[in-house]
TORLO-357071 format. One line per 8 residues: number of its first residue (from 0); their letters; for each residue z, x, y of N, C-alpha, C. Coordinates in steps of 0.02 Angstrom, whole numbers, plus 50000, padded with zeros to 5 digits. Atoms other than C-alpha are relative to their C-alpha. Layout:
N
NUM> A> Z/X/Y/Z/X/Y/Z/X/Y ~ ... $
***
This chain:
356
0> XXXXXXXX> 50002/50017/50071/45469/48490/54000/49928/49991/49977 ~ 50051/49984/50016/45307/48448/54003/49922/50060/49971 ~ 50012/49929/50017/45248/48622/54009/50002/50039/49943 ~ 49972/49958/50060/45347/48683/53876/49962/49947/49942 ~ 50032/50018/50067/45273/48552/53756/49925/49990/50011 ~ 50073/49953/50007/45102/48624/53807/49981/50058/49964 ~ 50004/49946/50048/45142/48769/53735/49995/50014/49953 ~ 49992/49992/50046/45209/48728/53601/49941/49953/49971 $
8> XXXXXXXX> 50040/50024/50036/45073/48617/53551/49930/50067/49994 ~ 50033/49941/50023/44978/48786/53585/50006/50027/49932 ~ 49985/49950/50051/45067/48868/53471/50020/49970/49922 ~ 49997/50063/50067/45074/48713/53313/49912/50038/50007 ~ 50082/49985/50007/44884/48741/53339/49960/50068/49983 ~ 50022/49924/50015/44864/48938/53323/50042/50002/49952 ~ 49979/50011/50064/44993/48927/53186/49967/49979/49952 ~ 50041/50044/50058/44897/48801/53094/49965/50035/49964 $
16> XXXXXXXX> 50061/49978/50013/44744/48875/53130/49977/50083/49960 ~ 49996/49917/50034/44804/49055/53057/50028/49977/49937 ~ 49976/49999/50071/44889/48994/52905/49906/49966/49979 ~ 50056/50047/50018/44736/48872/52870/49956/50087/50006 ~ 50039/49947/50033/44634/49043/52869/50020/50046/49938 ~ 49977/49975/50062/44747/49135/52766/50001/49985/49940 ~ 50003/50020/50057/44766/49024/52634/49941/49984/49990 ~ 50065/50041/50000/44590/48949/52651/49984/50073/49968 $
24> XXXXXXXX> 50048/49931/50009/44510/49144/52642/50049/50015/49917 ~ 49976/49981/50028/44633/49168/52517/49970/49957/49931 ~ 50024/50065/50051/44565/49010/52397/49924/50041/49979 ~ 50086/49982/49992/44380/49063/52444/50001/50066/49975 ~ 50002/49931/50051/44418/49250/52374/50024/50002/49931 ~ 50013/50015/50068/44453/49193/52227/49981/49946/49967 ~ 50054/50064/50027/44343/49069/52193/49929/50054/50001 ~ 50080/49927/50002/44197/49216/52225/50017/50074/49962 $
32> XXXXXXXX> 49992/49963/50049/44284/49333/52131/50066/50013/49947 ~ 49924/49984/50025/44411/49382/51986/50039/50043/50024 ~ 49977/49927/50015/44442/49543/52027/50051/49997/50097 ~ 49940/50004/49934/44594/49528/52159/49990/50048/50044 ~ 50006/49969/49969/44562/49674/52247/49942/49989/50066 ~ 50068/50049/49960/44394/49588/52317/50021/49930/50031 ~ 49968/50052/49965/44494/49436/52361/50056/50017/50062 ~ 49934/49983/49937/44638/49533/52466/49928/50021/50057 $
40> XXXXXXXX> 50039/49954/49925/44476/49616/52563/49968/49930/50050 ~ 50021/50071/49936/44411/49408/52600/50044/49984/50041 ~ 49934/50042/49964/44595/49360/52636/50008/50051/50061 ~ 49971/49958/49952/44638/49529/52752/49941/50000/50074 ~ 50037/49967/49969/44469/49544/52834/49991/49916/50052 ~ 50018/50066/49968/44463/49341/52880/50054/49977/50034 ~ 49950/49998/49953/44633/49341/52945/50000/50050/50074 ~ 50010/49958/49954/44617/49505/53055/49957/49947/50085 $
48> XXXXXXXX> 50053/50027/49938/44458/49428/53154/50038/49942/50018 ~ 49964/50074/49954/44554/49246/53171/50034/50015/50034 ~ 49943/49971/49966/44711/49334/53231/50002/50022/50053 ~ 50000/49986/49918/44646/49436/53360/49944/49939/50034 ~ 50043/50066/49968/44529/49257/53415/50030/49951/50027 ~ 49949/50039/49944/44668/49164/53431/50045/50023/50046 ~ 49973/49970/49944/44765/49276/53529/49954/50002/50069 ~ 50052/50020/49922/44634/49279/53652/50013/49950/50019 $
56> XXXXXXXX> 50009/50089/49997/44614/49095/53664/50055/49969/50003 ~ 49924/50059/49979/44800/49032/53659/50028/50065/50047 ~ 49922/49975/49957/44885/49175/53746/49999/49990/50089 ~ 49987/50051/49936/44854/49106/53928/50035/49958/49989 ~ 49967/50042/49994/44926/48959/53875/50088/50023/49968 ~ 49939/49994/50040/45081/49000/53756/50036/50083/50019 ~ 49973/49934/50008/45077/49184/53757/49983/50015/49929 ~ 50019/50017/50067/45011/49152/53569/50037/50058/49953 $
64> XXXXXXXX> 49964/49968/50044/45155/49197/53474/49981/49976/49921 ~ 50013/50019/50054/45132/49115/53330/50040/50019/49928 ~ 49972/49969/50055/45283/49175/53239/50066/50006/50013 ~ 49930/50011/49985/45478/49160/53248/50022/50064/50026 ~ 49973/49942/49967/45521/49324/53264/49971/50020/50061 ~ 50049/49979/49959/45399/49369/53411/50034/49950/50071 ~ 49971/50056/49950/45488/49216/53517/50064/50017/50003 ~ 49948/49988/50000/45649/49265/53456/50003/50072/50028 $
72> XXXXXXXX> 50008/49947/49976/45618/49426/53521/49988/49995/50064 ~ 50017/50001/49929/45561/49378/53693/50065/49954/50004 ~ 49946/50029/49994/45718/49257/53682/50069/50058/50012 ~ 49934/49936/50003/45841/49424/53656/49978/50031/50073 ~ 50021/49959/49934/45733/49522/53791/49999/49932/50070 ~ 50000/50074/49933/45775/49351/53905/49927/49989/50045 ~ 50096/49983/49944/45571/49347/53939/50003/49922/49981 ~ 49997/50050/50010/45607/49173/53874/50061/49961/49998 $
80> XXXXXXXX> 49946/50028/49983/45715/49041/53903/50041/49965/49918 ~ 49979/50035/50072/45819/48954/53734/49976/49929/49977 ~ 50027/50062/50031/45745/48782/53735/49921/50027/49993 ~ 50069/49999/49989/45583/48833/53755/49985/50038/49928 ~ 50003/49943/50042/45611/48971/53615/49989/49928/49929 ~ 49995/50038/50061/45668/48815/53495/49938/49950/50000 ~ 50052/50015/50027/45529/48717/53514/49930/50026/49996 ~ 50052/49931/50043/45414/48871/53480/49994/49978/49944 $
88> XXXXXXXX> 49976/50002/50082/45491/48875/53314/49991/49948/49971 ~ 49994/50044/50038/45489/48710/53273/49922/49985/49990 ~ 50055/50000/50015/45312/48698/53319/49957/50046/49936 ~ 50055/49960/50047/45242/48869/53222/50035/49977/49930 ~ 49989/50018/50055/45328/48807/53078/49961/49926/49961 ~ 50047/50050/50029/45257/48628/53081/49911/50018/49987 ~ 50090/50001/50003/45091/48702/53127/49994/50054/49927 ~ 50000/49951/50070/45108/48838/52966/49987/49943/49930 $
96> XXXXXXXX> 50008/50038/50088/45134/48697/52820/49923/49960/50019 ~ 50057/50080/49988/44992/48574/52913/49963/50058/49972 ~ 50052/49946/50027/44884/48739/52899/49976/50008/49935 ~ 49997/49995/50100/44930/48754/52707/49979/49942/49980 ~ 50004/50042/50047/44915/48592/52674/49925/49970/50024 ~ 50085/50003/49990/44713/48573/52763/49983/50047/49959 ~ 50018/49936/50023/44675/48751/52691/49984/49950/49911 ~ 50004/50013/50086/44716/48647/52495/49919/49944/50007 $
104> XXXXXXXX> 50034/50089/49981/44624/48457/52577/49918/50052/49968 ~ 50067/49987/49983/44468/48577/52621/49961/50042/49947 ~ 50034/49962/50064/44435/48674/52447/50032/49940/49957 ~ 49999/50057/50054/44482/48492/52365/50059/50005/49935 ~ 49947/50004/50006/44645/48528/52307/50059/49961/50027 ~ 49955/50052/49985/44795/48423/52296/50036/50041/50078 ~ 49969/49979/49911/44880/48430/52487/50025/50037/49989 ~ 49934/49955/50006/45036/48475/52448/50013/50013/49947 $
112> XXXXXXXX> 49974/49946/50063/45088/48592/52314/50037/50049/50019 ~ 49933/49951/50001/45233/48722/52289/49978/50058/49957 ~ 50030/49952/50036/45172/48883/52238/50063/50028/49960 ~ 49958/49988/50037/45257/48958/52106/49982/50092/49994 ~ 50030/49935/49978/45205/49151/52163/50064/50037/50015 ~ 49935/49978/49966/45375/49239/52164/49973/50086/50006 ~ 50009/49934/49980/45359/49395/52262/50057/50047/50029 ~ 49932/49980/49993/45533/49459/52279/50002/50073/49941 $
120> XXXXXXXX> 50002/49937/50017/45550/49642/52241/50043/50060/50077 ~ 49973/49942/49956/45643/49793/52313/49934/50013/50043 ~ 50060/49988/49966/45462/49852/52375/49980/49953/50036 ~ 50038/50066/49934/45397/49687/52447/50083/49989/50052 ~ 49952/49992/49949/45550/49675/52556/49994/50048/50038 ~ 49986/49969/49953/45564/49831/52613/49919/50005/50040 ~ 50055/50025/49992/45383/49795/52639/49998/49961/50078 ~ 50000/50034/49949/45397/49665/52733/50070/50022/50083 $
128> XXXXXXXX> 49967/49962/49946/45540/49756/52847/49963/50043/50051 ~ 50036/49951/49964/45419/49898/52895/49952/49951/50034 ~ 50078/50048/49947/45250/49755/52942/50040/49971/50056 ~ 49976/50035/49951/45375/49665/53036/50034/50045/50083 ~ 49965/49958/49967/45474/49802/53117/49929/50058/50049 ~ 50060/49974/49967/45267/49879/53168/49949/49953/50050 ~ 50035/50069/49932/45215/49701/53254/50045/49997/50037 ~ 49980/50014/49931/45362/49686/53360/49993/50093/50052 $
136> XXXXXXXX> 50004/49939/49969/45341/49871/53393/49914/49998/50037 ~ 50073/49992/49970/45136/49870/53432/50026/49930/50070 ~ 50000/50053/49930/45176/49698/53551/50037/50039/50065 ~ 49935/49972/49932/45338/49775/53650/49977/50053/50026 ~ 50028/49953/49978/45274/49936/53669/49928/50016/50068 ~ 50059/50028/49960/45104/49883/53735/50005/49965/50082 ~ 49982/50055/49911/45179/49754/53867/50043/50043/50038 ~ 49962/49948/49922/45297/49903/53932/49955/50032/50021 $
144> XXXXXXXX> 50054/49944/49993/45154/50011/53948/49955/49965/50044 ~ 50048/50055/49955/45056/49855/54050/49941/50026/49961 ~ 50064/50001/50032/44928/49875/53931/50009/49926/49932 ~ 49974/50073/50016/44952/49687/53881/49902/49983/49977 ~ 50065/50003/50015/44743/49687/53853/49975/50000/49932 ~ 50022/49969/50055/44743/49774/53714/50057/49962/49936 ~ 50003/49984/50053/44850/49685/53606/50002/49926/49945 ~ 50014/50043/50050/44757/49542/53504/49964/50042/49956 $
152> XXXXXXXX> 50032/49961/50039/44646/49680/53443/50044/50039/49957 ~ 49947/49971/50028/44798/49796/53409/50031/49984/49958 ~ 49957/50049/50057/44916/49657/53324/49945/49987/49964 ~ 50048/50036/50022/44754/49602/53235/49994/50070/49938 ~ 50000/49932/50022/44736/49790/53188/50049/50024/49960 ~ 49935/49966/50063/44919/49830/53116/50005/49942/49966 ~ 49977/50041/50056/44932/49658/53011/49949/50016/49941 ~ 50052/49979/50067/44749/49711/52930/50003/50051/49959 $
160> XXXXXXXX> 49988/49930/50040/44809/49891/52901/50056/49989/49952 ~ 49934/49990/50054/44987/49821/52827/49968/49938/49933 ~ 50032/50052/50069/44871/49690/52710/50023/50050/49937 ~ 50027/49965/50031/44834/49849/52618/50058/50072/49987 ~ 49973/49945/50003/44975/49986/52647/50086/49969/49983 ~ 49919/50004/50034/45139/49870/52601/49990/49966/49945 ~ 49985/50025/50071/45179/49816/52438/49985/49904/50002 ~ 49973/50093/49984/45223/49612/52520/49915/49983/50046 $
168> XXXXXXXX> 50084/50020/49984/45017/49617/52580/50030/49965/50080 ~ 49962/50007/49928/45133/49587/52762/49982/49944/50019 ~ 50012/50085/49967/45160/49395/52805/50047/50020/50077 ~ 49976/50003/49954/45289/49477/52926/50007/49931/50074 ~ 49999/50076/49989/45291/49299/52984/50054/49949/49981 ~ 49950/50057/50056/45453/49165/52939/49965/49934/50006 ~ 50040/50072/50000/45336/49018/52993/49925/50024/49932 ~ 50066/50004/50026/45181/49081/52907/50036/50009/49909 $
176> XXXXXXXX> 49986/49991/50066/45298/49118/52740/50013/49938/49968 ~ 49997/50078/50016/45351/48930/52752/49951/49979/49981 ~ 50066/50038/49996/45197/48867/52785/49966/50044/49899 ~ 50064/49970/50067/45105/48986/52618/50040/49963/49943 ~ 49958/50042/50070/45259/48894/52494/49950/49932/50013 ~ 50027/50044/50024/45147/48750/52511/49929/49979/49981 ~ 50080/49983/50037/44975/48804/52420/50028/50064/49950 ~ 50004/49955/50074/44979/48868/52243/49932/50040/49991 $
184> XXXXXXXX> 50069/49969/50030/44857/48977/52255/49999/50087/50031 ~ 50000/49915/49982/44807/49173/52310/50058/50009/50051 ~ 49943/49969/49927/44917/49174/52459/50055/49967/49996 ~ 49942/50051/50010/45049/49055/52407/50060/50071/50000 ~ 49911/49974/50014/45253/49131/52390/50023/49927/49975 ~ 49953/50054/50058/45355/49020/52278/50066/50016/50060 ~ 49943/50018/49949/45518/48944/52385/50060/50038/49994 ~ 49948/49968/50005/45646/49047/52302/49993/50072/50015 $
192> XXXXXXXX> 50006/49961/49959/45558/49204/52375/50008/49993/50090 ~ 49989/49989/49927/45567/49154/52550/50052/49996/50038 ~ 49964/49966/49974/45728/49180/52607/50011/50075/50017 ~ 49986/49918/50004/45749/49362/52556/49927/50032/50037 ~ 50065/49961/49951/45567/49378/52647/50025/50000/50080 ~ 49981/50023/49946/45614/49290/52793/50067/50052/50050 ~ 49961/49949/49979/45784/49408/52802/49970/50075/50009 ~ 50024/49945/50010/45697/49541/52775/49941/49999/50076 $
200> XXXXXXXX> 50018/49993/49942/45591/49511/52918/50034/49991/50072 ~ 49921/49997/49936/45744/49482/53055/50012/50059/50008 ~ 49987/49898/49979/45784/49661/53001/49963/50010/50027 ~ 50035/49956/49955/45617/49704/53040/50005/50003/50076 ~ 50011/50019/49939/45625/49631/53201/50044/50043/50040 ~ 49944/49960/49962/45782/49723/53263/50001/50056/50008 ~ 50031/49931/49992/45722/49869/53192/49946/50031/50046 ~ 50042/49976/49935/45564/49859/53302/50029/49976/50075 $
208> XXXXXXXX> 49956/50017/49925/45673/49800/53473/50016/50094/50003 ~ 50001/49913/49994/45750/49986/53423/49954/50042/50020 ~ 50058/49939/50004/45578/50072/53410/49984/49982/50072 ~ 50056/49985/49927/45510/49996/53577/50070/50017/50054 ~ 49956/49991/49936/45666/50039/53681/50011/50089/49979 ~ 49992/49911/49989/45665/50223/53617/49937/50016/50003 ~ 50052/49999/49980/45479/50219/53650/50002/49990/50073 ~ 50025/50029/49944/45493/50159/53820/50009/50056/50039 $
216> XXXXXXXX> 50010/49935/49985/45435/50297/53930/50032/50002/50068 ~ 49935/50009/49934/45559/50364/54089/49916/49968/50056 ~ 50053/50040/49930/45473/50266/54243/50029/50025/50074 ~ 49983/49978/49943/45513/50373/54394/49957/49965/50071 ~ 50055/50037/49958/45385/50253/54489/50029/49935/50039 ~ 49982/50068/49959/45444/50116/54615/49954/49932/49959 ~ 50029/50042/50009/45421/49936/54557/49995/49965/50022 ~ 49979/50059/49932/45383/49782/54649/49956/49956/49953 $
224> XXXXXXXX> 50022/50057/50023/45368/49603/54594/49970/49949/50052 ~ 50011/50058/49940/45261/49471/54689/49990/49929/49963 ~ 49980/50068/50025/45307/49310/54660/49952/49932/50050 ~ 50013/50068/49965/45219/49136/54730/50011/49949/49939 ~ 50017/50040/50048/45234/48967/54656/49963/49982/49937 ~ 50042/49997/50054/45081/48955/54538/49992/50044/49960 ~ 50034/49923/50031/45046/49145/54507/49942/49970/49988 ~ 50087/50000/50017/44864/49083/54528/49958/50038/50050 $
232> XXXXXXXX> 50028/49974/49921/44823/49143/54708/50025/50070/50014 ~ 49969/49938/49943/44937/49250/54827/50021/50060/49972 ~ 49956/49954/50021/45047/49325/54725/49956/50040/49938 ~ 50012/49966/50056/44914/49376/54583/49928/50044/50057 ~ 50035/49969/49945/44796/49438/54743/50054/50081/50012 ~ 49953/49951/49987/44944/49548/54799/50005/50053/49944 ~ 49980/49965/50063/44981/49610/54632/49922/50057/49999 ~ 50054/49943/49994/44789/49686/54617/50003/50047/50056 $
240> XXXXXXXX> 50026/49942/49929/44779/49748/54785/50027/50052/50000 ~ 49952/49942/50020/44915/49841/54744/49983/50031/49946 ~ 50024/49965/50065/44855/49898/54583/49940/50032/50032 ~ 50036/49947/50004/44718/49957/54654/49973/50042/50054 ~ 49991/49950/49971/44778/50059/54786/50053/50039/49985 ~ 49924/49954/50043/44939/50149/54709/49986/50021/49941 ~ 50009/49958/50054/44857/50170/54543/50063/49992/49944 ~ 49924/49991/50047/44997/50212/54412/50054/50041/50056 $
248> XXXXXXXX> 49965/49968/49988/45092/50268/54532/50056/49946/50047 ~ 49954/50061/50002/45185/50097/54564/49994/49950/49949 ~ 50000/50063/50076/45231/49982/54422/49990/49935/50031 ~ 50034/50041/49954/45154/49818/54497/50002/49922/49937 ~ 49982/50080/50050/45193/49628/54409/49990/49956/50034 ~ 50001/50063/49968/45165/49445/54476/50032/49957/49947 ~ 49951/50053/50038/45256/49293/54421/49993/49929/50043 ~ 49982/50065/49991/45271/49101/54462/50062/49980/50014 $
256> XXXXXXXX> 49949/50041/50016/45418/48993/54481/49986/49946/49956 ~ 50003/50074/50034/45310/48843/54412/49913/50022/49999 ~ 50064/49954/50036/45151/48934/54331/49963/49952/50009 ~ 50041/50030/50007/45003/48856/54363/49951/50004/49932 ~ 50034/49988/50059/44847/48836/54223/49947/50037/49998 ~ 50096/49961/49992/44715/48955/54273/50003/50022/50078 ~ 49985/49971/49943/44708/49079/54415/49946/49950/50047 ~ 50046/50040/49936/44606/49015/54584/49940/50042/49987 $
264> XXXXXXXX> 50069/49951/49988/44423/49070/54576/49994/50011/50069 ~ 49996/49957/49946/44437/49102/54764/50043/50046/49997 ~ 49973/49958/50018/44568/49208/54745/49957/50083/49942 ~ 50041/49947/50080/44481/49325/54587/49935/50006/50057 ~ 50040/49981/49958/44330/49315/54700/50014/50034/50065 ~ 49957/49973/49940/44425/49367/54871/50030/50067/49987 ~ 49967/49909/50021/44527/49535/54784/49912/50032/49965 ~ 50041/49973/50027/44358/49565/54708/49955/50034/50046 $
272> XXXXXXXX> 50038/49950/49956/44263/49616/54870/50036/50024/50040 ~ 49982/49940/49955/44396/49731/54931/50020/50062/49925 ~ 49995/49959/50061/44370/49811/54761/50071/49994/49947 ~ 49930/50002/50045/44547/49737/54665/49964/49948/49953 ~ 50023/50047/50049/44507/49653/54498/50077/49959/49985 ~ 49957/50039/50032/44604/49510/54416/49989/49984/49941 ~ 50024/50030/50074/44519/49510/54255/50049/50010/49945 ~ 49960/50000/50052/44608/49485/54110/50101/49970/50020 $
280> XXXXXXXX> 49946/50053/49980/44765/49391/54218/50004/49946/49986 ~ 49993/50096/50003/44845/49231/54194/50042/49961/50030 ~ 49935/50024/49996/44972/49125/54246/50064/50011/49990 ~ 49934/49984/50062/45145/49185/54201/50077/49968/50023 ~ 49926/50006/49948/45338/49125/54232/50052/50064/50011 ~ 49960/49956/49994/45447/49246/54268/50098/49994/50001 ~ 49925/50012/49998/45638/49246/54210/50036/50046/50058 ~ 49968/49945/49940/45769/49292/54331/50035/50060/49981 $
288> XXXXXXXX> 49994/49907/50008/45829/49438/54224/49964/50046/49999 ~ 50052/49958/49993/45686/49506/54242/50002/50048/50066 ~ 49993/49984/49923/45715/49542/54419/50034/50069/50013 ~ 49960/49926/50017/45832/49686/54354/49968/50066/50010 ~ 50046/49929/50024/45697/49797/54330/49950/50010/50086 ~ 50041/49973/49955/45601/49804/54496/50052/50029/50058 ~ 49991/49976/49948/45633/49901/54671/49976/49941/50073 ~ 50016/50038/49956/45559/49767/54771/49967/49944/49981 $
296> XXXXXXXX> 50002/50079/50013/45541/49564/54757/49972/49984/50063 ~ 50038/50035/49936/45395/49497/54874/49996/49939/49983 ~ 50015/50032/50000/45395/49337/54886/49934/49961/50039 ~ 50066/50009/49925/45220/49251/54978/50008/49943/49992 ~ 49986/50048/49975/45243/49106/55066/50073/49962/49973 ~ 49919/50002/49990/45382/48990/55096/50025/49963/49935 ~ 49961/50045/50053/45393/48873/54949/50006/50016/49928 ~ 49977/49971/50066/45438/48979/54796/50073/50007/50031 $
304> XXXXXXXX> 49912/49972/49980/45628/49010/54796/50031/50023/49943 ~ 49943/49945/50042/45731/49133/54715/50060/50035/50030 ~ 49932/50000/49952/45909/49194/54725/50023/50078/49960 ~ 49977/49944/50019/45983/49363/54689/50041/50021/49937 ~ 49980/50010/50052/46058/49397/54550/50057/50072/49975 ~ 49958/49948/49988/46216/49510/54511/49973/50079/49947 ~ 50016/49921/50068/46163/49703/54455/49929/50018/50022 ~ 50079/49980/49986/45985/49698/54534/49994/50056/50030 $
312> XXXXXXXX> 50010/49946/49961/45928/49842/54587/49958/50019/50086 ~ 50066/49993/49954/45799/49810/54720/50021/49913/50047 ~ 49998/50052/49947/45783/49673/54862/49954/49949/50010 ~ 50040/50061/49969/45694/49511/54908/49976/50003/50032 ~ 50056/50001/49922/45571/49492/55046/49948/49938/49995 ~ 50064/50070/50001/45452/49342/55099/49960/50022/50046 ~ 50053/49987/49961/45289/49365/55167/49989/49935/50026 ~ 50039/50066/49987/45232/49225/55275/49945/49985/50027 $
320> XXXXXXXX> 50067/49982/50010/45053/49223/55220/49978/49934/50065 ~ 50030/50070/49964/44934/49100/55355/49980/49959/49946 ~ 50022/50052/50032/44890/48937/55298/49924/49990/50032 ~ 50049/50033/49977/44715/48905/55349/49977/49934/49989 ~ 50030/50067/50002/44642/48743/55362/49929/50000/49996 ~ 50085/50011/50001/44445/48678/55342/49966/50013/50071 ~ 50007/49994/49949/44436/48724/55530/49965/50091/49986 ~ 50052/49931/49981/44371/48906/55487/49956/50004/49936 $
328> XXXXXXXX> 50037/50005/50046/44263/48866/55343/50017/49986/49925 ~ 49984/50004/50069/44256/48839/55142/50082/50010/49973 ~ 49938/49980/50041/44409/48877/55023/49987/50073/49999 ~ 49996/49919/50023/44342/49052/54995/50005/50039/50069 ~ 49996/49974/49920/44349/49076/55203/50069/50012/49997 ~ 49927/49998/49974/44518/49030/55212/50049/50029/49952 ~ 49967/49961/50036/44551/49139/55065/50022/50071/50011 ~ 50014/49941/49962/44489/49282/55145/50050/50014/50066 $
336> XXXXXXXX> 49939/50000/49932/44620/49252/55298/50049/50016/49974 ~ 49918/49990/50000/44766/49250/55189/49978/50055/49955 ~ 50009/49909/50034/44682/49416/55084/50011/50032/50027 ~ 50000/49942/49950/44666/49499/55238/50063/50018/50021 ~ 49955/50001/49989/44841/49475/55280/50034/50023/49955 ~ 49958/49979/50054/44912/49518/55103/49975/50061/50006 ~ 50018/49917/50014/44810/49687/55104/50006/50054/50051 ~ 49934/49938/49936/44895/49763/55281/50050/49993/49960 $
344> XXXXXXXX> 49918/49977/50005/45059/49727/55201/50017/50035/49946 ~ 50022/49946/50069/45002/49805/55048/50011/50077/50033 ~ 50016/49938/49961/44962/49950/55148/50066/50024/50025 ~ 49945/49980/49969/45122/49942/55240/50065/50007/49941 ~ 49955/50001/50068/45221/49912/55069/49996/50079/49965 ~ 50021/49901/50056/45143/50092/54965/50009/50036/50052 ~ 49989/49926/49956/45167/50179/55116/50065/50014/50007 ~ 49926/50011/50004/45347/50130/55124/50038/50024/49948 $
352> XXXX> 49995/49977/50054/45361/50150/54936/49980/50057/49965 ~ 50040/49925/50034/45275/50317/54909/50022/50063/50044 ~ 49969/49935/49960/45353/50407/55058/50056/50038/49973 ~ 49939/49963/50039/45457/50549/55011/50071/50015/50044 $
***
């Protein structure tokens, strides 16, 4: 429990901190100019850069959703569990109005106010269908593709392009539409528009679940999951080594039972001088439907536990990595013992998995 209301205080805080730009940039572009067109370019261009900044910066911790649909979406694809999903939601929503209502404090406006901005239109709906239905599509797409790197810049990239190409200037957001009803000002929505936004973005959402599953490209490639307790060490060691002897030519994942907060710098140093990187890894948990999708479940060492699950395709296995002790030197010595040991079975694993 604790965990989970780490997250979510992640994700109250990147909420906040993205409405509080939106509306803030949105105040400040028209306060520097009349001419609205010069104010959507402060509001689009000062959101973009926050967006992909906080994705950087919270998504170790949360995964930096920052948005109902995006949770509810990893909730359908069971990448998330249901309590954890609800106090997502409850968070990006509280953190959306606090946002709106600093964004008014900090240009000296009354806190709270109810914008009276009704943006309800055939066009801004279907508007907001397409932005919504192109962020869960750029996220899903991306994370099947394991190109999970690329996408604070990407999402950062299609909300700045839909500023400008949908009619609804794309909040594709139901927390961030809450949160804008409470500032009367450039970025505000009046309360009796945000349902029909809000619906209108659910469609999108379902609509993009569609796009990334007829996007998702055939995978004739063996997969294998390595699992340890933290996913800080063994199992995110394993995972490179393997990545970077198989190449694309094994689909290659790590996972936790009980995620730690930050990989091991022995570890990241240890895959690094047999040439395997870990950059851009983190911590992750791993649901057990997930398990569906691989050919082979390594477990390393003895105290992670997992149990099979009906329909899996692929099999379990435990490695039982050495433990070294301060008897053969430093932490990064006795890292090197249990590297050396994960990268024969590596060896013995792709040879197993690649034979024809």
């Amino acid at each position: 429990m604790a965990k989970t209301l780490s997250k979510a205080a992640a994700e109250f805080a990147g909420t906040a901190l993205l409405v509080c730009v939106v509306v803030g940039s949105g105040i400040m572009g028209s306060n520097l100019s009349p001419d609205s067109g010069v104010a959507l370019l402060i509001n689009a261009f000062s959101t973009i850069f926050a967006l992909a900044l906080l994705i950087l910066l919270l998504g170790p911790i949360s995964g930096a959703h920052f948005n109902p649909v995006v949770s509810l979406v990893q909730l359908f694809s069971r990448n998330q569990k249901p309590l954890e999903v609800f106090f997502y939601i409850v968070a990006q929503v509280a953190g959306a109005i606090t946002g709106a209502v600093l964004a008014n404090v900090m240009f000296d406006l009354s806190a709270v106010q109810v914008s009276g901005h009704d943006r309800v239109s055939l066009g801004t709906l279907v508007g907001e269908v397409l932005a919504t239905a192109g962020l869960i599509a750029v996220i899903g797409i991306l994370s099947n593709r394991d190109q999970a790197k690329l996408i604070p810049v990407a999402v950062a990239a299609w909300i700045g392009s839909a500023y400008f190409f949908t009619s609804s200037t794309s909040f594709a957001n139901p927390a961030v539409t809450i949160g804008r009803v409470f500032s009367d000002t450039f970025a505000g929505i009046a309360p009796a528009s945000v349902l029909p936004y809000i619906a209108a973005q659910l469609i999108g959402a379902a609509l993009g679940v569609l796009v990334v599953k007829g996007c998702r490209m055939p995978n004739n490639h063996p997969a294998v999951l390595f699992v340890c307790v933290h996913n800080a060490g063994k199992s995110q060691m394993a995972a490179a080594l393997m990545r970077a002897k198989a190449g694309d030519s094994i689909t290659v994942l790590s996972g936790g039972t009980h995620p730690g907060g930050s990989l091991n710098a022995e570890a990241k140093t240890a895959a690094q001088e047999l040439g395997a990187s870990m950059e851009g890894e983190h911590p992750k948990e791993i649901a057990d439907e997930v398990f569906m999708n691989f050919d082979r479940i390594v477990i390393l060492g003895n105290e992670a536990k997992l149990t099979a699950i009906d329909g899996m395709r692929g099999t379990i296995e435990t490695w039982l990595t050495p433990e070294p002790g301060p008897e053969v030197g430093d932490k990064l010595a006795q890292t090197r013992i249990v590297r050396d040991d994960i990268a024969r079975r590596i060896d013995d694993l792709y040879n197993e998995l690649t034979e024809n």
